[in-house]
C-alpha distance (Angstrom), angle and dihedral (degrees) to the residues before:
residue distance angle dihedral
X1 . . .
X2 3.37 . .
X3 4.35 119.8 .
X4 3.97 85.4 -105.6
X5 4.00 89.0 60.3
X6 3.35 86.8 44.4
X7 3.64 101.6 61.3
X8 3.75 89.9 37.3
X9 4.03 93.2 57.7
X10 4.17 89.7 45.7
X11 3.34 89.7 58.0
X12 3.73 106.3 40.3
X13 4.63 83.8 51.4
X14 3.94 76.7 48.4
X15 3.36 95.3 58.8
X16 3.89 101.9 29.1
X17 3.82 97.6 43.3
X18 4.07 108.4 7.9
X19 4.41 82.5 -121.5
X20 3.58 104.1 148.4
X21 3.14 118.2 -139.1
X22 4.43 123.6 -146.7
X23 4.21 111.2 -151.9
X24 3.85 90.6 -120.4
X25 4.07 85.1 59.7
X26 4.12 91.1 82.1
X27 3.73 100.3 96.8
X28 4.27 85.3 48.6
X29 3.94 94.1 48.2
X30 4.03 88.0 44.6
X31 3.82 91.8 52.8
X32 3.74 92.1 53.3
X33 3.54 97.9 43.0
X34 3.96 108.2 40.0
X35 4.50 85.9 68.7
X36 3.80 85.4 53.3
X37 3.71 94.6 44.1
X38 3.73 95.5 52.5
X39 3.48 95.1 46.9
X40 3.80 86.0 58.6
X41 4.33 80.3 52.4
X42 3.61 93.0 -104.5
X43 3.56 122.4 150.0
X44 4.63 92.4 -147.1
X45 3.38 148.3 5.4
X46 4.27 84.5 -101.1
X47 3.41 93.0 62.0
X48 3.62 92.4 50.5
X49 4.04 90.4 52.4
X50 4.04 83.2 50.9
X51 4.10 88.0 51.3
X52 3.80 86.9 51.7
X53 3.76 103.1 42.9
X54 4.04 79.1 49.3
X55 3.68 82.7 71.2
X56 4.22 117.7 -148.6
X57 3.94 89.3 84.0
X58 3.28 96.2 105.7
X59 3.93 95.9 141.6
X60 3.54 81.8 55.7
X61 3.44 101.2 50.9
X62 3.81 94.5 52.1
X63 4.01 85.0 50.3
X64 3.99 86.1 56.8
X65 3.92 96.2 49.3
X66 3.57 84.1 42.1
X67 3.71 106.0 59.0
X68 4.00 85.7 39.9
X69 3.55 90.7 59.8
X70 3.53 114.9 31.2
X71 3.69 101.6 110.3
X72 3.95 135.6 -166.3
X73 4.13 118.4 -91.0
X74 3.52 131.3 158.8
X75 3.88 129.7 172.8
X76 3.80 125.1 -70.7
X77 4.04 86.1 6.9
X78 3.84 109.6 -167.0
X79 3.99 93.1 -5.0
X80 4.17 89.7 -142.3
X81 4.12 91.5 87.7
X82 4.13 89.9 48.4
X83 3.88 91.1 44.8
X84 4.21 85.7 47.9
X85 4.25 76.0 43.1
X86 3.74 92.5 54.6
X87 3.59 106.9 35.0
X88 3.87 103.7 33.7
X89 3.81 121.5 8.6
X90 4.20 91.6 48.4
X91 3.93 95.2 40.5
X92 3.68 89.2 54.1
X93 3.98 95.7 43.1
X94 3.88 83.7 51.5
X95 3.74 96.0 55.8
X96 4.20 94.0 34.0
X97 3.35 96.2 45.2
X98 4.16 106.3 38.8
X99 3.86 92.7 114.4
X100 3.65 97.3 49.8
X101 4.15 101.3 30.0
X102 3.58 94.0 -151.4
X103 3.53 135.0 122.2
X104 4.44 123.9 177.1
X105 3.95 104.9 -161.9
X106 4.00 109.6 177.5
X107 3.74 115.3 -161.2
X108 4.56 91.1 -155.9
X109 4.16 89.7 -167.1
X110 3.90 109.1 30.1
X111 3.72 90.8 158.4
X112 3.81 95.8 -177.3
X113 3.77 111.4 -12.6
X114 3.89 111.0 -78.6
X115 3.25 99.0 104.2
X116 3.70 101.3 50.5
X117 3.74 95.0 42.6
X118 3.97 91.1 48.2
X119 3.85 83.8 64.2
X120 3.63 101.6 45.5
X121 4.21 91.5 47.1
X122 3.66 81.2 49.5
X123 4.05 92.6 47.3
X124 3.86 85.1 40.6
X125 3.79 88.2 57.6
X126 4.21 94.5 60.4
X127 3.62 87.4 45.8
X128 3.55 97.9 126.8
X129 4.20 86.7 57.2
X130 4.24 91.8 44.1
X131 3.85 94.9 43.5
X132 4.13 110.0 138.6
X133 4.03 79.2 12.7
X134 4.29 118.0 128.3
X135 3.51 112.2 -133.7
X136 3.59 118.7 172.8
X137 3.69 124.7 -175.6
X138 3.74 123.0 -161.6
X139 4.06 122.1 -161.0
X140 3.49 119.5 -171.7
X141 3.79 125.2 169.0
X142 4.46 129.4 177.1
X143 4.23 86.9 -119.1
X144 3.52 123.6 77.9
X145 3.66 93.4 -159.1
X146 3.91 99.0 58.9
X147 3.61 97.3 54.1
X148 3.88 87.3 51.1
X149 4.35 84.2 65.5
X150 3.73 80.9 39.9
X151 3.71 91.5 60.6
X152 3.63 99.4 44.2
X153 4.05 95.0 43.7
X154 3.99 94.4 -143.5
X155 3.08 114.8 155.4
X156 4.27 139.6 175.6
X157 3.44 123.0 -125.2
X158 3.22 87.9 -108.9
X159 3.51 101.6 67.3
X160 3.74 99.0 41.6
X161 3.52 86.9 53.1
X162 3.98 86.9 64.3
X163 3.46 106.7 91.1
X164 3.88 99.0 -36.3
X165 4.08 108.4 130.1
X166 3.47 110.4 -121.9
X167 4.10 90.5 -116.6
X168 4.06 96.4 58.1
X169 4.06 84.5 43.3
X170 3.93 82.2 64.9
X171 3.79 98.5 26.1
X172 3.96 101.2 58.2
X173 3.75 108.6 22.2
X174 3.52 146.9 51.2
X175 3.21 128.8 -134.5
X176 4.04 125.3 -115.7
X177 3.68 120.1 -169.8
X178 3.92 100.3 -71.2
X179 4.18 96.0 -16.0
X180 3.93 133.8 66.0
X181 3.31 123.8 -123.3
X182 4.54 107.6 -152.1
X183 4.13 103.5 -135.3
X184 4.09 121.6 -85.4
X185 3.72 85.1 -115.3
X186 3.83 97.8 51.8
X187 4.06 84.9 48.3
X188 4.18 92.9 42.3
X189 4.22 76.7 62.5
X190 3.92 98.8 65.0
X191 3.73 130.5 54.3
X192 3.42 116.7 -158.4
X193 4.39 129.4 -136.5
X194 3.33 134.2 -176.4
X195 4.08 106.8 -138.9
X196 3.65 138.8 148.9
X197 3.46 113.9 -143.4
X198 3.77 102.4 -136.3
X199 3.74 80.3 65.1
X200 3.76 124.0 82.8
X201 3.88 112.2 -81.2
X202 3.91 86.7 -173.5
X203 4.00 88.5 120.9
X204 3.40 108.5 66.0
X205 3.03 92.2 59.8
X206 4.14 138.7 -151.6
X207 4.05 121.9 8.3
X208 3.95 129.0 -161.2
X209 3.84 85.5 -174.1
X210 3.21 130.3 27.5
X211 4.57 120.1 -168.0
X212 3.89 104.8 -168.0
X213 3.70 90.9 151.2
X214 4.18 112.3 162.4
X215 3.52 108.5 1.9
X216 3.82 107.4 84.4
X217 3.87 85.8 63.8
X218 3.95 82.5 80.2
X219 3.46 99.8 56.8
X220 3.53 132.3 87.2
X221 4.22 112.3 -119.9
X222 3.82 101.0 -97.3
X223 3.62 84.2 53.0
X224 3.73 94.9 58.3
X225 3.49 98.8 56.6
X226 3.64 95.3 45.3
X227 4.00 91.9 62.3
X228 3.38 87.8 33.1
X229 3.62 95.0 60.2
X230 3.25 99.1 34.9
X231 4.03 91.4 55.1
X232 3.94 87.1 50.2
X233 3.94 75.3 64.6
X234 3.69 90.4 63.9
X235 3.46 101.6 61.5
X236 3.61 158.1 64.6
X237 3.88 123.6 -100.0
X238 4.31 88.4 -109.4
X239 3.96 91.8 49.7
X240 3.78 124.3 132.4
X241 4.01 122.3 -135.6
X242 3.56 111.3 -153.8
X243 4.31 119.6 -160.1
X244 3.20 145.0 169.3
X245 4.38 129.0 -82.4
X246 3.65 84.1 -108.7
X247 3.64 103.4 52.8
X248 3.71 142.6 53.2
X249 3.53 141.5 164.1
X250 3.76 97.6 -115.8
X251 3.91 108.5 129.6
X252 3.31 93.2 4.0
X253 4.03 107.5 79.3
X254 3.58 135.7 -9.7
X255 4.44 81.5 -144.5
X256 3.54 86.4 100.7
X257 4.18 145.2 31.2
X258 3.98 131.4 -153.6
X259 3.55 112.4 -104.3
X260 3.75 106.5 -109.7
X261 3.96 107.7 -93.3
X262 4.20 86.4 -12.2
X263 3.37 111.2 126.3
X264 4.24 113.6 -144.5
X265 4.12 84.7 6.5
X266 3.76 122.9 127.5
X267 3.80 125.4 179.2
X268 3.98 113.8 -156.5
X269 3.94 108.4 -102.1
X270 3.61 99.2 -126.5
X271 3.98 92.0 179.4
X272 3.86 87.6 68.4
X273 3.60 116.1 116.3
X274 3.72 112.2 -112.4
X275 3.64 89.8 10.6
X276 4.16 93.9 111.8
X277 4.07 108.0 123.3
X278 3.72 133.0 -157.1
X279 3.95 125.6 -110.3
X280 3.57 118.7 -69.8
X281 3.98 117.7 -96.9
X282 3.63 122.0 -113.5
X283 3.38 111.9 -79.9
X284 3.74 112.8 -133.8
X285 4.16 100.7 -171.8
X286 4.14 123.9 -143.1
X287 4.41 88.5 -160.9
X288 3.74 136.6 23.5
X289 3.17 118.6 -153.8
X290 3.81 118.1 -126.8
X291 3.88 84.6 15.3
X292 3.87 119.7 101.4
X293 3.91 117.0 -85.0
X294 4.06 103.5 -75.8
X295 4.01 113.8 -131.8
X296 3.97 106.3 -102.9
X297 3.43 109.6 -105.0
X298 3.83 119.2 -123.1
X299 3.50 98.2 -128.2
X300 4.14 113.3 -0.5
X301 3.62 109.9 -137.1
X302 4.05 111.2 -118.2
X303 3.49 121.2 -102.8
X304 3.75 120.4 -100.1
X305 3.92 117.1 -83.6
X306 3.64 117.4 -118.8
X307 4.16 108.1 -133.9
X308 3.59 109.8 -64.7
X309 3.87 95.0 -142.4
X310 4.25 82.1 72.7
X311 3.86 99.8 36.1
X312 3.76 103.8 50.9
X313 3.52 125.8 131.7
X314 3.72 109.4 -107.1
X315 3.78 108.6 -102.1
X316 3.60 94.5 -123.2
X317 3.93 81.1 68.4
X318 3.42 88.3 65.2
X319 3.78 99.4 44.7
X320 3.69 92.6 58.3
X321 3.31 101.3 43.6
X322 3.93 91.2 52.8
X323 3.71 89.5 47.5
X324 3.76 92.0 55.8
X325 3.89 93.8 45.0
X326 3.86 83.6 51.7
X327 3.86 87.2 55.5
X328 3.55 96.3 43.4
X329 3.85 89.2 51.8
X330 3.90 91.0 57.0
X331 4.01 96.5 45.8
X332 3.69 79.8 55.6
X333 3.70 91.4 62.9
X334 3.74 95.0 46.3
């Protein structure tokens, strides 16, 4: 691949996905993309940039953003943001929200599942507290593929292995042949979306808690605070922002503040200016806990939209993103 193809792939991800992409990353883009270039019976990652600057491969170009940002996950990841789960962010929702019962938790990079599921085991495990509550969880992930393993909630023994305590292994799924199956109740709790987050989110609606663990370490800074202000939009002045080890908020946006001695914990910074949200959507929920398992629905029905006139994406969103299509659309030509 020559430098050329290079620059032409980092800025079609860039544009796709937001993934930024460092020069010394070559050799680790053309290991991920030379399998899915000769299944499509190409001979190199060049002439797959060639097939794409061809335009009308647009099963191939999902494949590409796909295998560039399909990242690892595995259940009860890092433990710390399901103890600050457990011990702060539910007690609070319990007290807050007695008069309504219902709590909106989005999971904004599900990849394939853990994450999501780790939080409804965990919600299933105060049942007895969150009986006649609504709880609805919302997944949504960039690849299309993912959230179909999401769906289905096989999974090796590998990956349950990963962080799974032995008791929830046995608890909420059964066991098929070598894989593990998580429980039709566990799975009636979590819808599932496909989104990209340099997209408006503005749809689904209000959030008390908000997971985006791991994925804002891919995009560049003016990136960050976009999503990150735009997910303050989301939600309620006592929401909960939940990232990654690796990232923070810290000189990027006063939308959010550290949880005091709470590592990876953000509480919505209601003093900002500007910051003031509108009322929470109804919440229509896919599981209640201490209920019997609901029947999946065939299609669940979307969430109501909050006014658009306070949701929009800002309109410097838009500028950028139309500046790097333009630029795309030129290395093209080259």
């Amino acid at each position: 691949m020559t430098p050329a193809e290079y620059e032409f792939l980092k800025t079609f991800l860039k544009t796709r996905s937001g993934l930024v992409l460092a020069n010394e990353k070559q050799y680790l883009v053309e290991s991920r993309l030379l399998p899915i270039a000769r299944k499509q019976g190409l001979s190199s990652v060049s002439e797959l940039v060639a097939k794409i600057k061809s335009h009308g491969a647009k099963a191939l170009e999902d494949a590409v953003v796909e295998a560039m940002t399909t990242n690892e996950s595995f259940f009860f990841r890092d433990k710390t943001p399901f103890e600050h789960f457990n011990q702060t962010m539910l007690p609070h929702m319990l007290k807050e929200r007695a008069s309504s019962r219902k709590i909106r938790i989005w999971c904004a990079a599900a990849s394939t599942g853990q994450e999501p599921y780790s939080i409804a085991m965990s919600l299933k495990e105060h049942a007895s507290k969150l009986a006649g509550w609504r709880v609805e969880i919302i997944g949504t992930d960039l690849s299309t593929d993912v959230l179909e393993k999401a769906k289905v909630g096989i999974y090796t023994q590998f990956e349950v292995q990963r962080g799974m305590p032995v008791q929830m292994l046995l608890k909420y799924f059964t066991q098929q042949g070598d894989m593990w199956q998580i429980s039709p109740e566990l799975r009636s709790m979590v819808q599932w979306r496909k989104l990209n987050l340099l997209e408006s989110f503005s749809s689904l609606g209000q959030f008390d808690i908000v997971f985006c663990r791991n994925v804002l370490i891919y995009f560049d800074q003016p990136t960050k605070v976009e999503i990150l202000d735009r997910v303050r939009k989301q939600m309620p002045d006592d929401g909960f922002l939940v990232l990654g080890a690796a990232e923070t908020v810290v000189g990027l946006t006063d939308s959010f503040v550290p949880a005091q001695n709470k590592r990876g914990l953000y509480e919505v910074n209601h003093g900002k200016a500007g910051g003031a949200v509108t009322p929470r959507p109804a919440v229509r929920a896919t599981g209640t806990l201490g209920a019997a398992p609901a029947k999946p629905a065939a299609a669940p029905a979307k969430p109501a939209a909050t006014p658009a006139s306070s949701l929009s994406s800002p309109s410097s969103a838009t500028s950028r993103l139309a500046a790097a299509t333009a630029n795309l659309a030129t290395l093209r030509r080259q």
